[in-house]
Structures are given as structure tokens and as C-alpha cells.
N, CA, C and O of each residue as an XYZ file, in Angstrom:
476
protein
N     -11.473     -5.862      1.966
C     -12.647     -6.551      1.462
C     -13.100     -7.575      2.489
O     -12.454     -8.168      3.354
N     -14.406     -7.623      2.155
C     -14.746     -8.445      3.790
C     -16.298     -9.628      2.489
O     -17.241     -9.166      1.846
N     -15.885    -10.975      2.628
C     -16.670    -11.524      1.570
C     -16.849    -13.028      2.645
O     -15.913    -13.494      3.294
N     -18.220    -13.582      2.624
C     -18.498    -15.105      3.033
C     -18.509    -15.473      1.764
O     -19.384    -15.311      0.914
N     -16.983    -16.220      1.666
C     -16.797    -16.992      0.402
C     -15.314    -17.319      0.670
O     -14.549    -16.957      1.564
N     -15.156    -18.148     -0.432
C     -13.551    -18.952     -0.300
C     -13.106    -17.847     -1.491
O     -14.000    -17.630     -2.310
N     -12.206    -17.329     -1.637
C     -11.740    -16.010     -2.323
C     -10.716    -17.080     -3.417
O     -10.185    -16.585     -4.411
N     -10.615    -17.958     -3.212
C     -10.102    -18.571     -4.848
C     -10.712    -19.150     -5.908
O     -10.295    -19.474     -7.020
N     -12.221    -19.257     -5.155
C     -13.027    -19.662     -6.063
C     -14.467    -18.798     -6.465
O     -15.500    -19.271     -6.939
N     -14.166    -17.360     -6.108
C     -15.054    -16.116     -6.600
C     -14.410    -15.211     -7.396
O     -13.696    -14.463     -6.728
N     -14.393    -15.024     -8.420
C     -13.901    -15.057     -9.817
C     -14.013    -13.510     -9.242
O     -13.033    -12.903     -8.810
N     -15.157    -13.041     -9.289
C     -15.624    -11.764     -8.874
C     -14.243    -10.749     -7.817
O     -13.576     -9.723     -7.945
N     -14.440    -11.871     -6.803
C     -13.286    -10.873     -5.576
C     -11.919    -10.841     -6.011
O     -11.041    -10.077     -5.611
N     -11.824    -11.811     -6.928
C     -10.142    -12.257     -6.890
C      -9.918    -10.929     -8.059
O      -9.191     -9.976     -7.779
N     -10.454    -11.005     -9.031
C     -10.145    -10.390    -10.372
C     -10.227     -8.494     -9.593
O      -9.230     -7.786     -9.736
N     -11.360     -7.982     -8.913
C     -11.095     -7.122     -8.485
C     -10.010     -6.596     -7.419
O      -9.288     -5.612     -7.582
N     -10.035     -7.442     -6.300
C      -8.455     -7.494     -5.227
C      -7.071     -7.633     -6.390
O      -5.928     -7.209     -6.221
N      -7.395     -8.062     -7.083
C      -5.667     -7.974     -7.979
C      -5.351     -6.853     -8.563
O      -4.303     -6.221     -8.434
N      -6.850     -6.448     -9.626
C      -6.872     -5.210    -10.403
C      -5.977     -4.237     -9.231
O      -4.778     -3.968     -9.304
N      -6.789     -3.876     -8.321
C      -6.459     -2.845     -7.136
C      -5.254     -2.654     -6.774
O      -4.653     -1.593     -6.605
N      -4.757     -4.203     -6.605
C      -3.080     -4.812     -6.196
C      -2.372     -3.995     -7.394
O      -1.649     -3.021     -7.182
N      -2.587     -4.369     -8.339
C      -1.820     -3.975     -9.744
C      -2.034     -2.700    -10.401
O      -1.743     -2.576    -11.590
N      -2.553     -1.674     -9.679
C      -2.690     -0.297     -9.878
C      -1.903      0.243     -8.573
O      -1.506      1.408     -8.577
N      -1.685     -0.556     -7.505
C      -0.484      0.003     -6.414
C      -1.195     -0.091     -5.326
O      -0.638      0.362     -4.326
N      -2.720     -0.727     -5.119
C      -3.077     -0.067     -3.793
C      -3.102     -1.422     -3.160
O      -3.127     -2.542     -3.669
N      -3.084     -0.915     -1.572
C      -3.167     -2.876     -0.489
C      -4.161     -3.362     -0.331
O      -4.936     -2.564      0.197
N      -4.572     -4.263     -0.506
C      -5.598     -4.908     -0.035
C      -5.200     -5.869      0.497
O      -4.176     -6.535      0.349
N      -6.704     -6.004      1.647
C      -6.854     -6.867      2.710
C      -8.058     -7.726      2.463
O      -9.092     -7.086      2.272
N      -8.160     -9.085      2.424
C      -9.606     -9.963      2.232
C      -9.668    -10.872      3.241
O      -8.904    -11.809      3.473
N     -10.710    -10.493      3.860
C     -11.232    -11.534      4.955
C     -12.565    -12.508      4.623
O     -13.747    -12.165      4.655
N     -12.114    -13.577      4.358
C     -13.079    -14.816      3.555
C     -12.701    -15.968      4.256
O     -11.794    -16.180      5.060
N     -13.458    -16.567      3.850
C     -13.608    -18.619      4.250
C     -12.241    -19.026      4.058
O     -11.337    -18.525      3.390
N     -12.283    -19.890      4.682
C     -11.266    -20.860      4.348
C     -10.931    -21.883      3.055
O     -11.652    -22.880      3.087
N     -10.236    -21.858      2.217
C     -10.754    -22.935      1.567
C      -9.196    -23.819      0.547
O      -9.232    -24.801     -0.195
N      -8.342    -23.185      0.842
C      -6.745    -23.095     -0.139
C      -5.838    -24.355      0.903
O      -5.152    -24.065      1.883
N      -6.065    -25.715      0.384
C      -5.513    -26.250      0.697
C      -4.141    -25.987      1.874
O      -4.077    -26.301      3.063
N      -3.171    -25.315      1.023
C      -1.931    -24.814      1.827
C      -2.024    -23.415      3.016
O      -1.155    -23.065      3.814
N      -3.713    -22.674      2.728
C      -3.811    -21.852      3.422
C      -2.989    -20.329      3.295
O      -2.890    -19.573      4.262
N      -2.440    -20.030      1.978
C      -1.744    -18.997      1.635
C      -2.091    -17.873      2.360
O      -3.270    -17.884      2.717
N      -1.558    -17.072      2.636
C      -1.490    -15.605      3.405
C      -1.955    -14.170      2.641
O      -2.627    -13.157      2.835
N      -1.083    -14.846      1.607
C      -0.820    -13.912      0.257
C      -0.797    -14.705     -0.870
O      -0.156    -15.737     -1.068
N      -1.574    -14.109     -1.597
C      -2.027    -14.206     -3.114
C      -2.303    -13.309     -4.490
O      -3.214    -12.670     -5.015
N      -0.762    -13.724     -4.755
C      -0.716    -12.276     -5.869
C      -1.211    -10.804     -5.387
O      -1.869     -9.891     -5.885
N      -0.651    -11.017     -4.350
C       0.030     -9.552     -3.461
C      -1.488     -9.292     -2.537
O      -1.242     -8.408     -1.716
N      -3.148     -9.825     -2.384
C      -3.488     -9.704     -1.710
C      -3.651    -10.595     -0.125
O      -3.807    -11.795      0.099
N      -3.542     -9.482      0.736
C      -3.246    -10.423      1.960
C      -5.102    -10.794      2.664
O      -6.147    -10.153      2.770
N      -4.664    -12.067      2.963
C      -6.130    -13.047      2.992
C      -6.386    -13.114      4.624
O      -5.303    -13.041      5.205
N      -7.108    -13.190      5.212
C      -7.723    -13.458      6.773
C      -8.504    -14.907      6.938
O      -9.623    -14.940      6.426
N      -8.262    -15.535      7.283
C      -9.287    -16.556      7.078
C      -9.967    -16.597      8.947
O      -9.468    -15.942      9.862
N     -10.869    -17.302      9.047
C     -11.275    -17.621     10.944
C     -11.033    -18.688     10.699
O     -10.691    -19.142      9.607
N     -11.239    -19.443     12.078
C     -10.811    -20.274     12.700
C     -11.585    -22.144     11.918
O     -11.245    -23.323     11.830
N     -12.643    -21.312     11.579
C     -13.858    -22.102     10.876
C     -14.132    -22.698      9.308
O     -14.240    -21.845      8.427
N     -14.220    -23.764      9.024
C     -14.670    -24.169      7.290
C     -15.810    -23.954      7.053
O     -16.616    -24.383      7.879
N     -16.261    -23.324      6.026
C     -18.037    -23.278      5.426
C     -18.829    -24.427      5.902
O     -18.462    -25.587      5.713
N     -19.777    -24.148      6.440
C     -20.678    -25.477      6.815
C     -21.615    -25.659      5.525
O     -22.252    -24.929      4.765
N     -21.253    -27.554      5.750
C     -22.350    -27.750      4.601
C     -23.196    -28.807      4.839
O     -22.763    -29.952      4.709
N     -24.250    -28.618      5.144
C     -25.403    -29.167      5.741
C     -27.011    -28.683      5.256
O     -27.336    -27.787      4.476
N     -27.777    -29.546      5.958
C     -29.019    -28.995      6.017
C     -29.645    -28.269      7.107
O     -30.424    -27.347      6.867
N     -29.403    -28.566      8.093
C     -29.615    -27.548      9.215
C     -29.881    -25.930      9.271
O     -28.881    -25.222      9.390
N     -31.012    -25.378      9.203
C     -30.595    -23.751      9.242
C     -29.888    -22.734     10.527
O     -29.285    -21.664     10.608
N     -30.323    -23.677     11.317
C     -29.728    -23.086     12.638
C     -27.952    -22.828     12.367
O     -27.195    -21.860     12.424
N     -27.816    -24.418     12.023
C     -25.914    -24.345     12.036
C     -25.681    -22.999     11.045
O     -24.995    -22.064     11.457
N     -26.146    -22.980     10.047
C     -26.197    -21.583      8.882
C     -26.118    -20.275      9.724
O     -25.087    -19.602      9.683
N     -27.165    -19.903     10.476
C     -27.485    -19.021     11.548
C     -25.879    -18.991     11.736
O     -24.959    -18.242     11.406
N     -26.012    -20.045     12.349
C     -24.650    -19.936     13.666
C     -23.157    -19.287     12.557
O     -22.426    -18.320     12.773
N     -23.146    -20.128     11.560
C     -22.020    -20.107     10.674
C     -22.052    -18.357     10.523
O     -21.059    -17.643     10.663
N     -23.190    -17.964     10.262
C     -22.669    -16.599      9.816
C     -22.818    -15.637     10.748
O     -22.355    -14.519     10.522
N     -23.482    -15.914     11.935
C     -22.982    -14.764     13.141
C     -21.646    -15.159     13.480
O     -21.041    -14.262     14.067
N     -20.968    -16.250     13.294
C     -19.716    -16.493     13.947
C     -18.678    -15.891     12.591
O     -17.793    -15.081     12.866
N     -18.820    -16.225     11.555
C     -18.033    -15.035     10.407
C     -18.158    -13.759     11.032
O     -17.242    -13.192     11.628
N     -19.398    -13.290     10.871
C     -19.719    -11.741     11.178
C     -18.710    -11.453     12.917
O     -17.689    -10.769     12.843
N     -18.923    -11.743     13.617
C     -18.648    -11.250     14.494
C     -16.263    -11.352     14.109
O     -15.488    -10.409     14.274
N     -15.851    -12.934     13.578
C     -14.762    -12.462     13.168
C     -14.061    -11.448     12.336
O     -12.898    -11.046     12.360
N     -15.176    -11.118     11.528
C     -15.062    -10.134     10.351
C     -15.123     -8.507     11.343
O     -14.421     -7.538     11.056
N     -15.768     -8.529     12.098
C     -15.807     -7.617     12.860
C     -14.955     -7.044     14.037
O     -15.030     -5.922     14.538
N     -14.207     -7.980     14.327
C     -13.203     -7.872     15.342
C     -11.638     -7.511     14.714
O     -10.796     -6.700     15.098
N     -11.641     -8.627     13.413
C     -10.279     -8.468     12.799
C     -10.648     -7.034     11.795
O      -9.766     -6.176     11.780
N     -11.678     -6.816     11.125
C     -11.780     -5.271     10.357
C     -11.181     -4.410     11.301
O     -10.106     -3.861     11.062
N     -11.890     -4.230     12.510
C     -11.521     -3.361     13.328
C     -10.483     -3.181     13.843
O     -10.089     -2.020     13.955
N      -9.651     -4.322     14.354
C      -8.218     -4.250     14.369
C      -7.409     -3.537     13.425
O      -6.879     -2.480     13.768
N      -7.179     -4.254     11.656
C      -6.725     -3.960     10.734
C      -7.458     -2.250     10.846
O      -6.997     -1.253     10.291
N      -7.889     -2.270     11.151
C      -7.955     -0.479     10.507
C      -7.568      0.526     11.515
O      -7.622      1.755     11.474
N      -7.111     -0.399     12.552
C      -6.997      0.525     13.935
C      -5.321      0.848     13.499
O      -4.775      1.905     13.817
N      -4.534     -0.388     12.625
C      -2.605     -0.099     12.103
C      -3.025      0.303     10.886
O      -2.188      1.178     10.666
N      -3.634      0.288     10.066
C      -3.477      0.032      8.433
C      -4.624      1.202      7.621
O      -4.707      1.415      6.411
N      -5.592      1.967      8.965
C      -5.934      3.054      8.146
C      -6.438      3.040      7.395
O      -6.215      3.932      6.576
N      -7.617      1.917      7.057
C      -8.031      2.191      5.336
C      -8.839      3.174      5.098
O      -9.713      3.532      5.887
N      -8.546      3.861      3.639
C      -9.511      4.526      2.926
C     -10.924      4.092      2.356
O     -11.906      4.771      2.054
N     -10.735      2.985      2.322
C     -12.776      1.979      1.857
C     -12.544      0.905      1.797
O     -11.637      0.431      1.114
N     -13.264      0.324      2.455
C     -13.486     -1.079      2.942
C     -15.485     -1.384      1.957
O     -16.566     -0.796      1.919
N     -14.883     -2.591      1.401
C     -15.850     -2.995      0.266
C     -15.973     -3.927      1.135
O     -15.028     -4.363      1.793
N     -17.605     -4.475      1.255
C     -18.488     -5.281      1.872
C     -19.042     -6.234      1.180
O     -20.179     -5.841      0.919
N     -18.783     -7.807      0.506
C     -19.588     -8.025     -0.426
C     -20.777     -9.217     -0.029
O     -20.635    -10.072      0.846
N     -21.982     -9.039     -0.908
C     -22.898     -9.638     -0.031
C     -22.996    -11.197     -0.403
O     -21.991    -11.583     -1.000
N     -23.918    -12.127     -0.200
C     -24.578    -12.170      1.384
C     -23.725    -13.087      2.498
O     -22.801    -13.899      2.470
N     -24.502    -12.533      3.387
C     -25.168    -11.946      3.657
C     -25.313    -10.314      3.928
O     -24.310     -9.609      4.036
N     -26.338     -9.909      4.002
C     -26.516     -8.044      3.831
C     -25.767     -7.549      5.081
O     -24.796     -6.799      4.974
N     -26.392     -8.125      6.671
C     -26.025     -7.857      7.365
C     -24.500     -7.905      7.302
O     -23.964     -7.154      8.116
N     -23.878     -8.440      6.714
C     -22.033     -8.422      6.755
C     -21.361     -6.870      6.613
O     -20.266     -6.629      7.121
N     -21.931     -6.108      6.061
C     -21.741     -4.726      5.754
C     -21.484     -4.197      7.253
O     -20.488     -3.487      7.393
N     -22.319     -4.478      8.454
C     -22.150     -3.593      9.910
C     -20.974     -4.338     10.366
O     -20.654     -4.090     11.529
N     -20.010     -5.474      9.530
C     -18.890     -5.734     10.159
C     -17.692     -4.714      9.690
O     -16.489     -4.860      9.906
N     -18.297     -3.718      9.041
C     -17.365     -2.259      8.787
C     -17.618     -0.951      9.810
O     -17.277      0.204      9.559
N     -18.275     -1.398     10.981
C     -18.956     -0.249     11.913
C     -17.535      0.529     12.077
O     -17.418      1.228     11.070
N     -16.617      0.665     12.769
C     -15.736      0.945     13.482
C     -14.881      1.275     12.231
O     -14.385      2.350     12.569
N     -14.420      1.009     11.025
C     -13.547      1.877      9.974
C     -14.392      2.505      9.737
O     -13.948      3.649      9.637
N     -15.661      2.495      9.527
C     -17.114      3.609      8.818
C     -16.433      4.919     10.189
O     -15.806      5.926      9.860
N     -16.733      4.587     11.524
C     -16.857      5.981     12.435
C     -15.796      6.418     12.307
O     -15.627      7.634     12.387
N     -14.728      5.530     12.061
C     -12.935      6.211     11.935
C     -13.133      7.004     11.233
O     -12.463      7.964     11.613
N     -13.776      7.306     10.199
C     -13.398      7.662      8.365
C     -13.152      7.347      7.539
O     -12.647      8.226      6.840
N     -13.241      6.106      6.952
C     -13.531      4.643      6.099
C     -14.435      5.077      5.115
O     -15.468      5.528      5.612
N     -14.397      5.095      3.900
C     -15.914      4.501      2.770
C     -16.025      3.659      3.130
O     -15.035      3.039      3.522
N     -17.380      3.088      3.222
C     -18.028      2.060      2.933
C     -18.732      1.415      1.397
O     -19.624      2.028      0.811
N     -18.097     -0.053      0.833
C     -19.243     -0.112     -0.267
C     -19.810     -1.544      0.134
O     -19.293     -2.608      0.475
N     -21.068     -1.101     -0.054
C     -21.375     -2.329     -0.243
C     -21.669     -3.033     -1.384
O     -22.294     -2.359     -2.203
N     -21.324     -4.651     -1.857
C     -21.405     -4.648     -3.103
C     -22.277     -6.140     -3.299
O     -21.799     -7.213     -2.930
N     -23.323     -6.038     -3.797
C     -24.501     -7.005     -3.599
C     -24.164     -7.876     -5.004
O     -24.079     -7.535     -6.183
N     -23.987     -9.406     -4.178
C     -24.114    -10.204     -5.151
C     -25.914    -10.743     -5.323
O     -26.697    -10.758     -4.374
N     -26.207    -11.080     -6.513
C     -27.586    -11.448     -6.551
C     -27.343    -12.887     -7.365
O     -28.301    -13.608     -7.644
């Protein structure tokens, strides 16, 4: 799962990454930073965080910046992880839309792709 969000406080990612966990399958979530202690693992899903905290400002540029610099981590570590770990579908959740082409490289492997639009 690949989400711009802090994954302990999206009710949405967590409740689905566990379901998945608790039917037998692995998941991987690459999200924000945001867990005090920085856990790895959380009720068996394993978390990615970058290097970076959510910016919170008014600025749109820094925004810009914030999410080509996700995207491009989301894109480097997907691609890694799927180069050992093989996944069968990699879920994309939005926004932003563009976050979905940070699945290019498991998509050409042989990857599903979903994308899953928050509104």
C-alpha cells in the first residue's frame, strides 16, 4: 500500500492492511511519518516511512515540493520492495492521483494495480 498519510490515524488504511494481515496475506505500507516511537510493525503490517514529516504550512510551493519528494520515495522504495518481495497488487491510495505512477515498475513486473480514491 502506498498512502500520503500518517497510517495510524486513517481509519480507512489501517482497518484494511489488518483485515489482509488477518486473512494471511503481507502487507507493506509506505506513509508519513507520524508514531511517536516510529514502529516498523503494526499488528503485523510492515510500515516505510521517508526521511520527511507532513508539512504544515501555507505555502503551495513547499506542498508541491512535499509531494514530489513522497512520490519520488514511494517510488524508489516500491520498486525495491517488489524487486525481493514480488507482490501480487499494490493498492495506491489517493491524493494525490499522481501517487498511483509510484507503482510503475511492480505494474511492468506483473503487479495489479488499484487505485483507490479518497474523496
Amino acid at each position: 500500500m502506498v498512502v500520503f498519510g500518517n497510517y495510524s490515524s486513517d481509519q480507512r488504511v489501517r482497518r484494511e492492511a489488518e483485515a489482509l494481515v488477518s486473512r494471511g496475506d503481507e502487507v507493506d505500507c509506505i506513509c508519513l511519518y507520524q508514531d511517536p516511537d516510529k514502529k516498523r510493525i503494526v499488528k503485523g503490517v510492515r510500515l516505510f516511512y521517508p526521511p520527511a514529516r507532513k508539512y504544515r504550512g501555507e505555502r503551495i510551493v513547499s506542498y508541491l515540493i512535499e509531494y514530489f519528494a513522497f512520490f519520488l520515495y514511494a517510488f524508489v522504495r516500491l520498486s525495491t520492495l517488489h524487486v525481493k518481495r514480488r507482490y501480487d497488487v499494490v493498492q495506491v491510495h489517493t491524493m494525490p492521483d499522481f501517487l498511483v505512477f509510484a507503482a510503475l515498475i511492480p505494474k511492468l513486473l506483473g503487479a495489479k494495480i488499484i487505485l483507490d480514491v479518497h474523496d
